[in-house]
Each structure stands twice: as C-alpha cells, then as structure tokens.
N, C-alpha and C positions, 0 to 999 in steps of 0.2 A: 700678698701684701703689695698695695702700691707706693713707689717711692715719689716723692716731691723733692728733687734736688734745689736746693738755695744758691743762687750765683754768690762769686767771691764779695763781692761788696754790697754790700743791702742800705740804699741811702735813697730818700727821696725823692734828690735833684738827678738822680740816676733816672733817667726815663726805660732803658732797657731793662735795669733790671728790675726795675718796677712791672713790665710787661712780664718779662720772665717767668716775676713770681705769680703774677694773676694768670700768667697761662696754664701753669700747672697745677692751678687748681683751682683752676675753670676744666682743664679736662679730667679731673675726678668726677666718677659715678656714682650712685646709689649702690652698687653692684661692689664698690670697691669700701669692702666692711671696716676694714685696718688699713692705714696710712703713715707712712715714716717719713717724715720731714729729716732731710740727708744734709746736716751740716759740714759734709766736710771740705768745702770748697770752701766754706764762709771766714774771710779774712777780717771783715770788718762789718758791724752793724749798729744803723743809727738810732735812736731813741724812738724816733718816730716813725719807725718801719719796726719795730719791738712792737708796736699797740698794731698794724696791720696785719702783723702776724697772728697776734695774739686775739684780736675779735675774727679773723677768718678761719684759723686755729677752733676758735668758739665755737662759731657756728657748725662749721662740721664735726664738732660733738655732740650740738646740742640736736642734728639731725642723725644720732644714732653713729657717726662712723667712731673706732677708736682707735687712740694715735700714739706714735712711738717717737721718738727724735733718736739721732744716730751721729758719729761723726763730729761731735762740740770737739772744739781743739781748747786744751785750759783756758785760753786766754777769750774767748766766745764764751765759756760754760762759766767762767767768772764773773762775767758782765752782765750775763741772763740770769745767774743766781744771785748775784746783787741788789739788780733791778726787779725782783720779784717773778719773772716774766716764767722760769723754769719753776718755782715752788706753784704758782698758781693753774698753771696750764700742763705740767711733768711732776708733778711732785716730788721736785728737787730741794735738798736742803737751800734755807735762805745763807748768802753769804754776806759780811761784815763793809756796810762801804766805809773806808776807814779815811777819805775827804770828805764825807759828808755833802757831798753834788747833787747824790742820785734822788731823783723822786719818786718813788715807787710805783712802778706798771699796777693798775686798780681797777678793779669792775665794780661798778656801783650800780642801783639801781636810779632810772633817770628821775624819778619823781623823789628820792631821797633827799631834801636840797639842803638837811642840816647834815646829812653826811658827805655831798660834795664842799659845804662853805668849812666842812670840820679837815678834809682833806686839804683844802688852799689854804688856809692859816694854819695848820699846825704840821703840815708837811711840806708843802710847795715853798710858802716862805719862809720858814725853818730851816732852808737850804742856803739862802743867802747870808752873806758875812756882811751884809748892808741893809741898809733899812729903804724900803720905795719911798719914794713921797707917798703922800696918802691919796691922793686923784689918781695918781697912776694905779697903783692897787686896786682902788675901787672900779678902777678901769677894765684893768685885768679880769677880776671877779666878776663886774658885768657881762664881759665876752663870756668867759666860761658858762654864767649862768643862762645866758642868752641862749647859747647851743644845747647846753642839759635841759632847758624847756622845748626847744624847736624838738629836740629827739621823742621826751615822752609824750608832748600833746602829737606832732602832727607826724613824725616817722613810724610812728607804730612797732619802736625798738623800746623795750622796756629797760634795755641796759647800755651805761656806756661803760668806754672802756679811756683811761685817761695812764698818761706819762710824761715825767719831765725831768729836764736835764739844766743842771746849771754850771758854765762856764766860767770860771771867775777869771782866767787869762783873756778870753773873746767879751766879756763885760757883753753876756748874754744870758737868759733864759730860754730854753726851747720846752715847750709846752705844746702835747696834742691829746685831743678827745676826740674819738670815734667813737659810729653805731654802726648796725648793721639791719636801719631800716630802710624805707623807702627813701632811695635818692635823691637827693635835688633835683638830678635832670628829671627826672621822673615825675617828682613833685608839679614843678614849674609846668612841664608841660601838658599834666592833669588841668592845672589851672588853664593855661592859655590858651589850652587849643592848639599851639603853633603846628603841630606838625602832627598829621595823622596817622602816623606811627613812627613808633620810639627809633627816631634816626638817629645812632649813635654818634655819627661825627660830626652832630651842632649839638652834644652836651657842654661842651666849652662857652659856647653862647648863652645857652640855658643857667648853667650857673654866675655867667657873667651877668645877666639880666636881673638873675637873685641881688648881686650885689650893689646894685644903684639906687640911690636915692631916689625915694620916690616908689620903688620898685618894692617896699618892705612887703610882702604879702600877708604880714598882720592884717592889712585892710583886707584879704581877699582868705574867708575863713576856709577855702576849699585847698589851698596849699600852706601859708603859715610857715614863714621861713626870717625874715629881719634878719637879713647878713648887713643891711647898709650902716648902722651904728658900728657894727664890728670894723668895717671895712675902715672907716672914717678914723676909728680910734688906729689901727694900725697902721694906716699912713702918718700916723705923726708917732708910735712906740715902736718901729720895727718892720718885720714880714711875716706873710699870712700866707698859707698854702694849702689849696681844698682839693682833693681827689673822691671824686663820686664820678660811680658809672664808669662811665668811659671819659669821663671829664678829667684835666689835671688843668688847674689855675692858680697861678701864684702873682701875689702882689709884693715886686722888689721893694728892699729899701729906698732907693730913688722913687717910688712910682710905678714905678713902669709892669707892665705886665706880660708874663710868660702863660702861655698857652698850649697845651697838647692836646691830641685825639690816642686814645689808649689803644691798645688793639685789644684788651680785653675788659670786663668790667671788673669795678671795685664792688660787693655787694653790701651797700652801702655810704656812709661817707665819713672822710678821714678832713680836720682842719688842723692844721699843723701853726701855732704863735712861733715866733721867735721875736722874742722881746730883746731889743737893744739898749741894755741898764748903761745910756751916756750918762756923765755929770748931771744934765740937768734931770734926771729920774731916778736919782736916788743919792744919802747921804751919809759917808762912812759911820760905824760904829767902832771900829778898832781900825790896828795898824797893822795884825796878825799876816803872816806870810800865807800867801794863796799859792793855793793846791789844785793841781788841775787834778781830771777826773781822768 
C-alpha cells in the first residue's frame, strides 16, 4: 500500500504545502492499487484545500485505485465529518455543525444547474445570519454559474466539486468549486498557439491572459473560458484565487496580484471566492450572538 503523508497545515496561501501535496500524488502509479492518505501530521485544514483533496482523492477512484485514510486526530476527523468531506469520500458518519457556518463539501454534476442554483440558495446562503444585498447575490451566483458552465461545455469534466465556509467574526464567505478537467493553461494554449509545447512555468501567464477583458474566450469557441466578468465582480466583493496546472494566481483584496510557478501540476482547476460581507454588502436580520466556526 502506498502512503501519501499530509503536511501539518493544509491551506491555500501555503505554497509549500500546496507543492507537498501535489507531489505525492503526482508520484502515485497505476501500479500502486491501494492508497492511505496519512493524516497524522495534519494540525490544521482549510476549506478550500478539503475540495483539493477531495476531487484528487476522486479522481484516483474513479481510475480504479482504493483508498484508505489513517492518522485523523479528533479535532481533523470532526471538521472533515462536519463538512461532509469523510461521509462522501470514507464513508464516515456525517457530524452535527452545531454554528451553522459549514457548507457542505458536494459533487454535483456540471450540467445539473437546478441542482447547483438549489445548492446556493438553500445551503450557501442558509449559512448566513444576514441577508446579501440582492446584486451582490446575483453576483455571486453568476460567478459560480459561470465556472459550472466553463467546466461542462469546454473542460470535459462532467463533475464539479464545490465547498464553503462562513466566517461571521472575519465578515467573510470563502467559497470554492473545482473540476478535474482540462486546465486553463492548457486550454488557453490550445487556443493560442503561444507556446509549442506545454511549458509549465508560463501557466501563470496563460491564466493571467484568461483573466483580461477582452480576453473572454467565449469569442474563441476552441477554448471557452470568461473569467474577465468574474474577475471584475471580485475586485470590487473580495479575493479570488485559481490554481490549474502548474499555475497559482490570486487576486488580493487591494488588487494587487500574487503569482507562483508549482513544481507540480493540479490536474485540473481549483477557484477559490472569498467574499468580503462589508456593510455596504449586506443587511442585518437579527442581533443574535455570532459564533465562529
């Protein structure tokens, strides 16, 4: 059996251990039938590295390997069986989130879009003790839906994989949906031409190029991606953060942008929202005491 050990912290803006985890399984084989993801190092794991887990986890199911996990310390195996992540992918009993934060880790199929719009209203915002303004919501919903279309027409991944988490002390939503089809960088540079073969360390640019006005590849039906509306609404609700391929791009709240080169690939791609519910994006309903998660 092959083990896949988890570094102590599992968080996004973590670039090592982000590499970490793609290297260890980037070096699994065909050869290696059974897999035990080795939690015992794991001190801390963020929402949005739960769905990375969890559609790469997938994938090397749905290619025949079978998997074990090992190592949860209670306070990991409560969070993962909270969040659905252990009942859907270990057949863990679900556990009770008894703040009412968690949004449940979900695989859906991508072309299902009453059952993604029935996920975002009757779960996503169900979580909140506030109410959005109603442009910001449809705002929201548009992103998501935006990306559930980019996956079933032009990634060739039938399935996404979606989670979220709401902060009512950081007066945030963290929101991600992954696939596990064909890349961005990969996409982009089907279309362009730029580079005659897949040089991994200008996927950073390749997804950057996704994200520019002007750049939607709606016009261009051989790639098909429209991140630039997404991009636009997130510079004014938040941060946005995309890891495909070898790419990691994120858009701070100020603007400003971070860039990495991975040293392994993501197979697939991961966009991670963090919506920042200020005053002027939403409007209390009660006075009830807030509960972190």
């Amino acid at each position: 059996m092959k083990s896949v050990l988890l570094p102590s912290s599992i968080r996004i803006g973590l670039i090592k251990s982000l590499n970490d985890i793609l290297e260890s399984i980037d070096k699994l084989s065909d050869e290696d039938s059974e897999i035990c993801f080795d939690f015992s190092e794991v001190e801390w794991i963020s929402g949005e590295m739960t769905t990375l887990l969890g559609m790469e986890m997938r994938r090397l199911q749905f290619t025949g390997h079978i998997l074990y996990s090992t190592g949860m310390s209670p306070r990991i195996k409560n969070i993962l069986n909270k969040n659905g992540f252990n009942t859907l992918l270990l057949d863990h009993p679900k556990a009770e989130d008894i703040y009412n934060t968690t949004i449940p880790y979900t695989e859906i199929s991508s072309n299902a879009l009453s059952d993604i719009n029935n996920y975002i209203d009757s779960i996503v915002f169900n979580k909140l003790n506030k109410t959005l303004v109603h442009a910001t919501e449809q705002r929201f919903k548009e992103a998501v839906f935006e990306i559930a279309d980019n996956t079933h027409i032009h990634s060739n991944s039938n399935q996404i994989y979606m989670y979220g988490q709401h902060f009512p002390q950081k007066q945030s939503l963290a929101f991600t949906i992954a696939d596990n089809g064909i890349s961005i960088p990969v996409k982009v540079n089907n279309a362009l031409h730029a580079y005659t073969k897949n040089v991994s360390s200008h996927d950073t640019d390749l997804i950057d190029w996704a994200t520019k006005q002007g750049n939607s590849t709606k016009d261009v039906p051989a790639a098909g991606l429209g991140l630039s509306d997404i991009i636009n609404t997130m510079k004014q609700l938040g941060e946005l953060t995309i890891v495909s391929n070898y790419g990691y791009w994120k858009l701070n709240s100020s603007n400003t942008l971070v860039k990495h080169h991975l040293n392994f690939p993501l197979h697939g791609t991961l966009i991670h929202f963090n919506f920042l519910l200020e005053k002027n994006f939403y409007t209390p309903t009660d006075n009830s005491a807030i509960l972190s998660f």
